[in-house]
C-alpha positions in Angstrom: -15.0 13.2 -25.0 -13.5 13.6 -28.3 -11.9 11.0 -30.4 -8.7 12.7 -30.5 -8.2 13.2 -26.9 -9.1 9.5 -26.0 -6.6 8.3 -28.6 -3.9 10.4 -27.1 -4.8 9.4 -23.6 -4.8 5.6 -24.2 -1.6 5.9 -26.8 0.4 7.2 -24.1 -0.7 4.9 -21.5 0.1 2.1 -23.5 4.0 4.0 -24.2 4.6 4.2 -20.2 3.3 0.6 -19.8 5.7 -0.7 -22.4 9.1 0.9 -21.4 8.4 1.8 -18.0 6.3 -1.5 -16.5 8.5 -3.5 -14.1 8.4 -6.9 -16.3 9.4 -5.9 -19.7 8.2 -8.6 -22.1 4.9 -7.9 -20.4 4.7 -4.4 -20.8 5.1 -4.6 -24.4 1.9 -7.4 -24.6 -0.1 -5.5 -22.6 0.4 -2.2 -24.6 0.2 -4.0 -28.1 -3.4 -5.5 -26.3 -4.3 -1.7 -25.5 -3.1 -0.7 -29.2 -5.5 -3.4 -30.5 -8.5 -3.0 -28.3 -8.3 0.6 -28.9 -8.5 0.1 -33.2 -12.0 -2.0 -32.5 -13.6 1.2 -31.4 -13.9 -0.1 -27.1 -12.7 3.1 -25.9 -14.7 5.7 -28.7 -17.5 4.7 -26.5 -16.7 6.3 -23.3 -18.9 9.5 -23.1 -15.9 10.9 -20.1 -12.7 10.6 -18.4 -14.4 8.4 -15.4 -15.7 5.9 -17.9 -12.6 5.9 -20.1 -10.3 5.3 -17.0 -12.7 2.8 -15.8 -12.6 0.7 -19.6 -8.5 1.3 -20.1 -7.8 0.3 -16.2 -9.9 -3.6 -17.2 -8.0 -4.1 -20.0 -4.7 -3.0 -18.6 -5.1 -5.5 -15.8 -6.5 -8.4 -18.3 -3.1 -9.9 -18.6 -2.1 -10.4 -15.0 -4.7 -8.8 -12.6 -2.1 -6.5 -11.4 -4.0 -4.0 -9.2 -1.3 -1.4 -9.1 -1.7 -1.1 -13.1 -4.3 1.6 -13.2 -5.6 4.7 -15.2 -7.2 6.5 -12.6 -10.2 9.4 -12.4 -9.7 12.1 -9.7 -12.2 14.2 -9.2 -10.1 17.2 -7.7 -7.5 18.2 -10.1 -3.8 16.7 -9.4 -0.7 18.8 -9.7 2.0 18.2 -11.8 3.3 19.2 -15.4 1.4 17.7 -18.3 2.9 13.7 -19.4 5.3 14.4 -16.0 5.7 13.1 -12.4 2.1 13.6 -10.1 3.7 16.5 -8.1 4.7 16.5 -4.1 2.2 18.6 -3.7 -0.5 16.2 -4.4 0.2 13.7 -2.1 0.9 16.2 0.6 -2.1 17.8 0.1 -4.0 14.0 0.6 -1.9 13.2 3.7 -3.0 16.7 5.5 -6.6 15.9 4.5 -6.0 12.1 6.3 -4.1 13.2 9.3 -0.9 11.6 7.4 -2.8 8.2 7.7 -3.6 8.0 11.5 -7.2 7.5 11.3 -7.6 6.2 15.2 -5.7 6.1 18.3 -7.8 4.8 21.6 -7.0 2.8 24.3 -9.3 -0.5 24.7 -10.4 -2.4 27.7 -7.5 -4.1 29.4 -4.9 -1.8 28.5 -4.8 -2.5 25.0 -3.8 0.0 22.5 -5.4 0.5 19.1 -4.1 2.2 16.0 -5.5 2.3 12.9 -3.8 3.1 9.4 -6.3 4.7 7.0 -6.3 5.3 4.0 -2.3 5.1 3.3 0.6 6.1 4.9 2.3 8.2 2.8 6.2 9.2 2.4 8.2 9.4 5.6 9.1 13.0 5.5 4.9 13.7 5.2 4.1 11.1 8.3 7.1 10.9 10.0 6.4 13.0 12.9 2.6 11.5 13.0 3.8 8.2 13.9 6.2 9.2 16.0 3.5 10.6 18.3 1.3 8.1 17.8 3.7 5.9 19.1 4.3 7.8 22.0 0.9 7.8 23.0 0.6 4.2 22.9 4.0 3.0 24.6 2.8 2.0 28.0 -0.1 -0.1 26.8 0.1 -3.8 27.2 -0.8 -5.1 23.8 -1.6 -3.3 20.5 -4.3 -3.8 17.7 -2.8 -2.2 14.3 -5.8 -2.0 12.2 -4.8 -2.0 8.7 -8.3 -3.1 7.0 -8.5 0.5 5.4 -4.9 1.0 4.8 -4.8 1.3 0.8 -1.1 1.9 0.6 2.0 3.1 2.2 6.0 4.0 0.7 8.5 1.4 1.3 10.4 3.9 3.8 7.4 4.5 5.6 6.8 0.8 6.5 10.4 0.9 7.5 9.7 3.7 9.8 7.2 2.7 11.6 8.6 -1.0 11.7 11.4 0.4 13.5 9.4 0.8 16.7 8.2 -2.9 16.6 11.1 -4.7 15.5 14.7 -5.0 16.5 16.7 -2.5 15.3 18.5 -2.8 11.5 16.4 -6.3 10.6 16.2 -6.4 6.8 12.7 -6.2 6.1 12.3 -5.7 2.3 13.9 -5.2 -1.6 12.6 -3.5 -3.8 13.8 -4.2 -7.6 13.4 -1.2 -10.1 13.3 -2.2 -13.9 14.9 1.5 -14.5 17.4 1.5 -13.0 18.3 -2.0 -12.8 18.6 -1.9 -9.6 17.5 -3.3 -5.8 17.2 -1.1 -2.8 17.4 -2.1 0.3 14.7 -1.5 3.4 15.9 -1.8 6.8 14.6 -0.8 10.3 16.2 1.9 12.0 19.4 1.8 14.6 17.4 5.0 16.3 13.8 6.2 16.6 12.8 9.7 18.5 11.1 8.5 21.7 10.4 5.4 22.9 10.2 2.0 21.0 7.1 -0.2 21.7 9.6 -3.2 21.9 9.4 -6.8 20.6 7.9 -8.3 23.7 4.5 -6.9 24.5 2.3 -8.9 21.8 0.7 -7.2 18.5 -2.1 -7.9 16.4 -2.9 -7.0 12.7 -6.4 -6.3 11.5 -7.0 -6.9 7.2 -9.4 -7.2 5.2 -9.7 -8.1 1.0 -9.5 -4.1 1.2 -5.8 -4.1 2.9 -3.5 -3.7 -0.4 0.1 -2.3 -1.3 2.3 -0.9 1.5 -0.8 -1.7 3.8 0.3 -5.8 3.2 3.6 -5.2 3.6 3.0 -3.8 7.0 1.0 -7.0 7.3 3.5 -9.3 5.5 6.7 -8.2 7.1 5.4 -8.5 10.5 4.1 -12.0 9.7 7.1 -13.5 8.3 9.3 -11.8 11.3 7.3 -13.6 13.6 6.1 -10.5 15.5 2.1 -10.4 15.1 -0.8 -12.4 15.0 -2.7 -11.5 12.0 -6.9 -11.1 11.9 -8.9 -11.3 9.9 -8.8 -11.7 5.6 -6.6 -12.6 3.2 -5.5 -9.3 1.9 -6.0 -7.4 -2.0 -2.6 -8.6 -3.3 -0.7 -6.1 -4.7 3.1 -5.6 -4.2 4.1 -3.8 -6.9 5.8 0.1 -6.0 4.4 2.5 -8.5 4.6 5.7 -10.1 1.7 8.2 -10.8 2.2 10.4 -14.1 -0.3 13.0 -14.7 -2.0 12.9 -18.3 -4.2 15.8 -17.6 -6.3 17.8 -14.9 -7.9 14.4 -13.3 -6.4 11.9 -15.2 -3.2 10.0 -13.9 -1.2 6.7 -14.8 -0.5 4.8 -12.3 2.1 2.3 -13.6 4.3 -0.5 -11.5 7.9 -0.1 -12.2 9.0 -2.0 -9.2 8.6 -5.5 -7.4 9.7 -6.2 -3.6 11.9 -9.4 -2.8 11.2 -10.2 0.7 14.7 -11.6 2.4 13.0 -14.3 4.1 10.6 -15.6 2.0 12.2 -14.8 -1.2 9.2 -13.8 -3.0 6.1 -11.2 -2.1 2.4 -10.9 -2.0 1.6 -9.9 -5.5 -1.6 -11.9 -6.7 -1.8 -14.2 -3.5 -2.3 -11.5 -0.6 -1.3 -12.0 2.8 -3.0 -14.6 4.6 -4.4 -14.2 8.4 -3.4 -16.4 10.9 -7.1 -16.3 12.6 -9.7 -16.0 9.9 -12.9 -14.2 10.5 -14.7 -11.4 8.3 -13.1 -8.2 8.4 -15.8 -6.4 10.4 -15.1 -9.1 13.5 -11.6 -8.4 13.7 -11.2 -6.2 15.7 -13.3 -8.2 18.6 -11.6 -11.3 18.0 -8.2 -10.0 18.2 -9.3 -7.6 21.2 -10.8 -10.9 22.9 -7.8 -12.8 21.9 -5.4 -10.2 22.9 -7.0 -10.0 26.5 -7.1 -13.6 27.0 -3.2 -14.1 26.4 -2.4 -11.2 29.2 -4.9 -12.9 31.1 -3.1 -15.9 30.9 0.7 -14.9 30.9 0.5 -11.2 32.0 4.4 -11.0 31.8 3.9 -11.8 27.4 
């Protein structure tokens, strides 16, 4: 790489992270950190993109270990204007190529429904219909496994949407604060899905692993603290911070938190702790102890 193009490409991550990340004061010591570490010569050493993005994503998360606070190498090209908004395009493009996130439907022994999440769920409008039939397939199964151990990610509204068929209708799962704005939406289940809802009787369990991160945890996190599953498996990556992607060339984009979520119950949200399970075992035994779990409890009470 040249000199020139890694100065520009660090000097505008460090301008996005100090007027656009979601705690000010910290934005601004984070980019004056970048500014600094960038005069000593760190970054002259990275021979391409991939190793630039690799050095400028460590030192961005120095301060705080924020996971969300990224710059990130594609190796396909991403769409969108130069220094602008990572087009539409993009993501729908990645949510065809992952079946909008539904990486599994199959019904287990003992009538026990399994649907895994992988590698994100992406906007509503993109997976809506998806889940819907997903949902559909599964809604005369006695139990269901959601298996979210892959599940890098998910929008705020998608969460809500699929929520919506495990929770009673219009409960307040989530805020989310925006530093540009200065303001707090609101994320609530549905009064109406299409089709049938699975109910808030038949039992669920949640699969996660150190991998589970972003909207994947607060799948994990809103069903936990709404009393509705039995989470398996690890304490998840910790990250809870919405971002935004802005495109700095072909494969390079920003990925830069400008939110944090405000759970109504707790007060508070994952970022830095995770989501803990409430049986702990290695993410590759999940599955069978919540499948062996599961079919003991309809063994046991068969009305659950």
């Amino acid at each position: 790489m040249e000199r020139a193009d890694i100065d520009r490409i660090v000097a505008e991550v460090g301008k996005l992270v100090a007027t656009r990340y979601v705690f000010a004061e910290l934005g601004e010591q984070i980019a004056a950190d970048l500014a600094a570490t960038a005069a000593t010569g760190r970054y002259a050493t990275a021979t391409d993109e991939a190793a630039l993005a690799e050095l400028v994503t460590a030192d961005l998360q120095r301060a705080n270990g924020d996971g969300h606070l990224r710059l990130i190498h594609h190796t396909e090209s991403i769409d969108g204007a130069e220094d602008g908004a990572v087009a539409e395009a993009t993501y729908e493009r990645r949510a065809r190529r992952s079946m909008s996130g539904i990486g599994r439907i199959e019904r287990l022994d003992g009538n026990i429904g399994l649907l895994e999440i992988s590698p994100a769920l992406f906007a509503a409008h993109l997976v809506g219909d998806e889940i819907t039939a997903a949902m559909r397939i599964l809604r005369h199964t006695d139990a269901l496994i959601l298996d979210l151990r892959g599940c890098l990610g998910s929008d705020p509204g998608s969460v809500a949407y699929f929520l919506s068929y495990l929770l009673p209708p219009e409960t307040h799962l989530n805020d989310v604060y925006d530093r540009g704005s200065d303001s707090t939406t609101q994320f609530w289940t549905l009064p109406h899905v299409p089709g049938p809802r699975y109910g808030t009787e038949r039992p669920v369990y949640v699969l996660t692993s150190r991998r589970t991160f972003s909207g994947g945890e607060e799948l994990a996190y809103d069903l936990r603290h709404n009393d509705r599953a039995t989470l398996v498996g690890e304490t998840t990556g910790g990250g809870a911070h919405p971002r935004i992607g802005v495109r700095l060339g072909p494969h390079l984009e920003a990925s830069i938190p400008t939110c944090r979520s405000i759970n109504p119950i707790t007060g508070t949200d994952w970022e830095g702790t995770g989501v803990p399970p409430h049986l702990a075992t290695s993410a590759a035994e999940a599955l069978a102890t919540a499948h062996e779990h599961a079919r003991t409890r309809l063994a046991e009470n068969p009305d659950s």
